[in-house]
N, C-alpha and C positions, 0 to 999 in steps of 0.2 A: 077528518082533518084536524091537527091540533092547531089550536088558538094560539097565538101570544097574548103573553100577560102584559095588562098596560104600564105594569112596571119594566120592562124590556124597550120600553119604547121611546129614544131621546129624538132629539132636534139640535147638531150642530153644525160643523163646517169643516172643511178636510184641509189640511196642507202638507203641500207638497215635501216630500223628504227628500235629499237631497242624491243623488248618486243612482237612481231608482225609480220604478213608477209607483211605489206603494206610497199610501198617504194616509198620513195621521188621523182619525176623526178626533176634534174636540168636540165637546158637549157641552151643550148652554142651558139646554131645559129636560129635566124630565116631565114629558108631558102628561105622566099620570099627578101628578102634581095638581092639587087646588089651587093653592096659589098663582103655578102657571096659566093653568086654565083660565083664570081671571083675568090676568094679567093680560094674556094674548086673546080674549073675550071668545072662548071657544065655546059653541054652541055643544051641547052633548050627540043630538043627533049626527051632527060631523062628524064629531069624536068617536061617537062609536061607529061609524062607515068605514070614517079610517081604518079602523083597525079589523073590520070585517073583510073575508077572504082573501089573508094573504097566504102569498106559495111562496115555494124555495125554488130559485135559481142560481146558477151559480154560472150569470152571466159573463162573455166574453168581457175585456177591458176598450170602457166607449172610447172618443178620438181624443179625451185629455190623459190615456191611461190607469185609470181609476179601477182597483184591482180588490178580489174578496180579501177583506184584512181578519187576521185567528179568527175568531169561531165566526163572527160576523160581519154581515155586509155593509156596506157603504154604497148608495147610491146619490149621483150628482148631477142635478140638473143644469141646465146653463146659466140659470146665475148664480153660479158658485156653491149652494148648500149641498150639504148632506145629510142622510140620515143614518143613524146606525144603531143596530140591532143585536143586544146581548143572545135574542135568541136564535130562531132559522129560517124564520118566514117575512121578508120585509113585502113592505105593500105596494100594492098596486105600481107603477111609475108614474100614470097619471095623474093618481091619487095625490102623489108627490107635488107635483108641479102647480095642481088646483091649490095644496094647501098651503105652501110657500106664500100663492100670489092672496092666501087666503089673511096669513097675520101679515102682510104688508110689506115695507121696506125691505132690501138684502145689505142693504152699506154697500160697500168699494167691495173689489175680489181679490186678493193678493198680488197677482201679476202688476196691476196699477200702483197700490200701496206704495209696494213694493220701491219701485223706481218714486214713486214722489216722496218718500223718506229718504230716499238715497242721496236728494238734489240738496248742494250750496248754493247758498248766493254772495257774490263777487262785490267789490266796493259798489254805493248806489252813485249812481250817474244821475244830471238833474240839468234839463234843459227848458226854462222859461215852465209853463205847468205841468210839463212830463218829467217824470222818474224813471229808470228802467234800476230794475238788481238782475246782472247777470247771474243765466243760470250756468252752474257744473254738478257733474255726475259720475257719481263712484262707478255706476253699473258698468259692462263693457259694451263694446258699438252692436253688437249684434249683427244681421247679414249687409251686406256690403250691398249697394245701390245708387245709381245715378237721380240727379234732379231733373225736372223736368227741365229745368234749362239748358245742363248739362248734356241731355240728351236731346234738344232740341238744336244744338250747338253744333252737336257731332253728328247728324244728321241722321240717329238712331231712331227718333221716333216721328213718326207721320200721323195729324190726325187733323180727320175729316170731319162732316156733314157725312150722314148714315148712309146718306143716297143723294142722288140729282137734288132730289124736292128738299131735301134736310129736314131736321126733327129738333123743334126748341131743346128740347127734354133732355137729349142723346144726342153722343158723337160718336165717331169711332176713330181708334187708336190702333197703330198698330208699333209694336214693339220689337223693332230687326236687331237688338242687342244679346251678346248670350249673360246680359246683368238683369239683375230688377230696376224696373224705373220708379221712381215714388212721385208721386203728382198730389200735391198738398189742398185742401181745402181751404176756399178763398184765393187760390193762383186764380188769372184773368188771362183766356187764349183769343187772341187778335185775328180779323179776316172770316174768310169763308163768305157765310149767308150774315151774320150778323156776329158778334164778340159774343163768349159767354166766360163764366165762372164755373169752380168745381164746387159740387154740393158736397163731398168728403174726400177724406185723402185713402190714397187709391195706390197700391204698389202691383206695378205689374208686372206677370212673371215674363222669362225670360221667351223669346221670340215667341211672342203671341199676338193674338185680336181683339182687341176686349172692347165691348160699347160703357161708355163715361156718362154716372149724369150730370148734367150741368144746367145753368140757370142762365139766362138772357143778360144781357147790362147794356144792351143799347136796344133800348126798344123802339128807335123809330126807323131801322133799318133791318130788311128781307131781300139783300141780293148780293150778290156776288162779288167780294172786291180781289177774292183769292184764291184758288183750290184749295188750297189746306188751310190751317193754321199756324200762327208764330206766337211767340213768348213775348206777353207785355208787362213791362216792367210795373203796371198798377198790382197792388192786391186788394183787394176787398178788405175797407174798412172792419176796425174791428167792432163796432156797434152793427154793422152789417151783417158778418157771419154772426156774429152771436145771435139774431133776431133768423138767419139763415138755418144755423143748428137745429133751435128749437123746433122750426118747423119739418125741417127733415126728420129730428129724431120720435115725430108724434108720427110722419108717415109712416115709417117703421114699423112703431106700436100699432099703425093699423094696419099694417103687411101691403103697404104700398110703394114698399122699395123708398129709393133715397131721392126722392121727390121730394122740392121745397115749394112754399107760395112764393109763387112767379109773381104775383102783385104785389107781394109786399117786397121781396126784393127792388123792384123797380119804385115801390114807394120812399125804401134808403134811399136810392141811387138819387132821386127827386129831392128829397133834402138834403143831402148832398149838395146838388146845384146851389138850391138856395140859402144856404148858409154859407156857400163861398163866393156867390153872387157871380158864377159861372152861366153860360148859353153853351148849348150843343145841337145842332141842326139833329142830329139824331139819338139824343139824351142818353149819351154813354158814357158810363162810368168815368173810362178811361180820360177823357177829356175834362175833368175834374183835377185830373193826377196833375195832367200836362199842361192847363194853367196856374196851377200851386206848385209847380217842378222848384224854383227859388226858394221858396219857403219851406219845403221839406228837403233840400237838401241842409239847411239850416239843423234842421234836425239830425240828420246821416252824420255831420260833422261831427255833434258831438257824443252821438250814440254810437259809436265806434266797435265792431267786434276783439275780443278780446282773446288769445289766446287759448283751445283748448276749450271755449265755450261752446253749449249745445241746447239753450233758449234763453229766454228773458222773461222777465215778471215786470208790470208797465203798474204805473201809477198815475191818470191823467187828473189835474186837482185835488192831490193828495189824497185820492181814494184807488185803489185795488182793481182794475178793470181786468185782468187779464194775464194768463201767461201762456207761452207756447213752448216745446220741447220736440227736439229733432235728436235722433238717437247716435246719429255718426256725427263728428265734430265737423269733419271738410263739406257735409250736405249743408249744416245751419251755415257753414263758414259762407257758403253760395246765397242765401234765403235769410241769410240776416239782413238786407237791406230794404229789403220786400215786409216783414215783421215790421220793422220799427216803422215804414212808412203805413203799412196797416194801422199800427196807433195813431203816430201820428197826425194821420190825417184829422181822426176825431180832435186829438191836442188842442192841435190847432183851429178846430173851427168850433170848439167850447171853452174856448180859453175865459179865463176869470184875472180881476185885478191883484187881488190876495187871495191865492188856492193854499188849501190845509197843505200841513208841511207832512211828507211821505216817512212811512216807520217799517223798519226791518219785521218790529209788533204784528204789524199790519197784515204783513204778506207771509208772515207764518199765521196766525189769523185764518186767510185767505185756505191756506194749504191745507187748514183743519178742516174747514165749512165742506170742500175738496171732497176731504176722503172722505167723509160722509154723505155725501150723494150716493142715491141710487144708482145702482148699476143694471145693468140691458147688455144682452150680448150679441150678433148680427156677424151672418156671413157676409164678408166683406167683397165690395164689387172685384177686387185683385186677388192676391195672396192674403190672408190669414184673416182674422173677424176683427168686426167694428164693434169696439164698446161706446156707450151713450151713459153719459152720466145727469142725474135731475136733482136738483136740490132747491128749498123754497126760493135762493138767492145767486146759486151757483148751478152752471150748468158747466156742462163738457162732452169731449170726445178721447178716442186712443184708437190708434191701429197698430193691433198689437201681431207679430208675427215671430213665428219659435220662438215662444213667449218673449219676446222682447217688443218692448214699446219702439216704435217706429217715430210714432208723430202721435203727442198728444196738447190739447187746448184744453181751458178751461176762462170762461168769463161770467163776469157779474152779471145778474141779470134776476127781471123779476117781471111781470106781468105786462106792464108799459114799456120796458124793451124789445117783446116780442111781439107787440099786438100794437104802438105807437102809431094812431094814424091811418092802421086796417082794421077792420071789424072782425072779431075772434068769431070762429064756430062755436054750437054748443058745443062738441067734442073736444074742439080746444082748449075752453074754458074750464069742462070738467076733468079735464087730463092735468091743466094748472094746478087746480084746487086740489087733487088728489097728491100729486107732488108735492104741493104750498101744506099740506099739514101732514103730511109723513113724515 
């Protein structure tokens, strides 16, 4: 069998071209390179595994379309890299995958980039310590889809308890529309056995059944106020899902599905009460919303949707907490009320006498830190994959589908946002730490 020579052997990334499914490889390192090899602290004995027993195939095109480009191949794993090969033998595909996670970080994937380069922001808005800059977007809508409201309204979507007994964790949904439904992470569903929240946003296809995960928010209630569920106008604070994210996106990593900690949610929801000096005979979220309903409408007044708008970027105290992005303009036009009382909520119950004054600087700042997080890719509970994004300060999501971003978040965050008041696993800790210096 002929060998490749380790001068045949680069390390870069593929993008898309346009019109086509063939795709570019760039190149970043040649890995026969000393230098490289330093640089990416490559062990020799790896090195040379690597490059022992490789074969030629001239593999089918996997499910992003990734096709043999002239003389050599390209192969791409799910977070985005490729490798390519002047000569005929690339290696192994596991081999691929081990040594990606081997030099570390992958940055953003284009798809995402993509749309967050594309985004303006709109004059900044400025209510007592919140900021919002409306967001717009060059991209176009992508596939056409009802809100969970929307479809909750027109009597498209029906969702239960899994069974009699019900399941905290799972619900099920059933979707009688021949549209996709999008059900957002952090919406709040009313009734049944108890309220829950969504742990990610979720598009589901057209007349289907799909079981939802979701998280508790009223934990001192197990019984029946309703057979199904209804649309409550609360959303899940945005220090909430951000602390809600983080622990979903470590389940993931450890192939447990989109399971968050249930404690620590219920632990927000508790200070929550008490920073707004709220009782709830059964400590639900929701009942936080609906005695602060005055006070954040206060906020609705002047945070107003804007024409042609499809998210916002929030500033509470003159810092960067947050943005979210909705890919059709008439879905944010429904879910812009719900967003801003998401921030809000925190606004208002961290408010300060003199908060730093908010800067356009800031929140392009923000949008850098952004694209450089880590990226993770996940079949997603609906239609298309979940991206997870880590970075030592900024964390996020996208549900991206026919490459088009659906719904994507991003918030500030850093060790005491997501572990505040619960006690981190070791795995938690060291899934931090390995984020925190990548």
């Amino acid at each position: 069998m002929k060998q490749i020579q380790p001068k045949d052997l680069s390390l870069g990334f593929l993008l898309p071209i346009r019109g086509g499914s063939r795709h570019l490889f760039v190149r970043l390192f040649r890995l026969h390179s000393a230098k490289t090899q330093r640089k990416l602290k490559l062990s020799i004995p790896f090195y040379d595994k690597l490059k022992a027993g490789f074969r030629f195939e001239r593999s089918p095109p996997d499910d992003v379309g990734h096709r043999v480009i002239e003389n050599g191949v390209c192969i791409r794993d799910v977070k985005g890299f490729g490798f390519g090969f002047k000569g005929r033998r690339p290696p192994n595909p596991e081999w691929l995958k081990i040594f990606v996670m081997f030099i570390g970080g992958n940055g953003m994937g284009s798809i995402v980039r993509e749309h967050l380069t594309g985004l303006k922001f709109g004059e900044m808005q400025t209510f007592k310590n919140m900021a919002i800059l409306p967001i717009f977007m060059s991209i176009n809508d992508g596939p056409d889809y009802l809100t969970l409201k929307e479809a909750l309204d027109a009597k498209h979507l029906i969702i239960t308890e899994v069974d009699q007994s019900g399941s905290v964790p799972m619900l099920k949904v059933i979707n009688t529309a021949n549209r996709l439904i999008l059900l957002l992470d952090g919406e709040e569903l009313i009734g049944a056995k108890q309220n829950r929240v969504l742990n990610t946003s979720i598009l589901l296809a057209q007349n289907s059944k799909t079981l939802i995960p979701v998280s508790c928010t009223e934990q001192g209630r197990w019984a029946y106020t309703s057979a199904a569920f209804d649309y409550s106008e609360a959303f899940m604070s945005h220090k909430a899902r951000s602390g809600k994210l983080r622990t979903v996106t470590l389940s993931l990593h450890e192939g447990r599905g989109y399971s968050s900690d249930q404690g620590q949610v219920w632990a927000e929801i508790e200070k929550l009460h008490l920073a707004a000096g709220t009782s709830s005979r059964t400590r639900a979220m929701r009942d936080v919303y609906t005695a602060k309903t005055k006070d954040l409408e206060a906020y609705l007044q002047t945070f107003t949707y804007a024409p042609q708008q499809r998210g916002l970027l929030v500033f509470i105290n003159g810092e960067v907490v947050g943005f979210d992005i909705v890919s059709r303009e008439m879905a944010y036009k429904t879910v812009h009320p719900q967003f801003v009382k998401s921030y809000a909520m925190d606004a208002l119950l961290q408010s300060t006498e003199q908060p730093a004054e908010p800067s356009v600087k800031e929140a392009t700042n923000f949008l850098q830190k952004a694209m450089k997080c880590n990226e993770s890719r996940f079949e997603a509970v609906g239609q298309g994959y979940d991206y997870r994004f880590e970075g030592p300060k900024v964390i996020g999501s996208a549900l991206v589908h026919s490459e088009r971003v659906i719904h994507m978040a991003f918030f500030k965050a850093d060790e005491n946002d997501a572990q505040d008041g619960h006690m981190p696993s070791l795995l938690q800790r060291r899934h931090y730490r390995r984020i925190r210096n990548s």
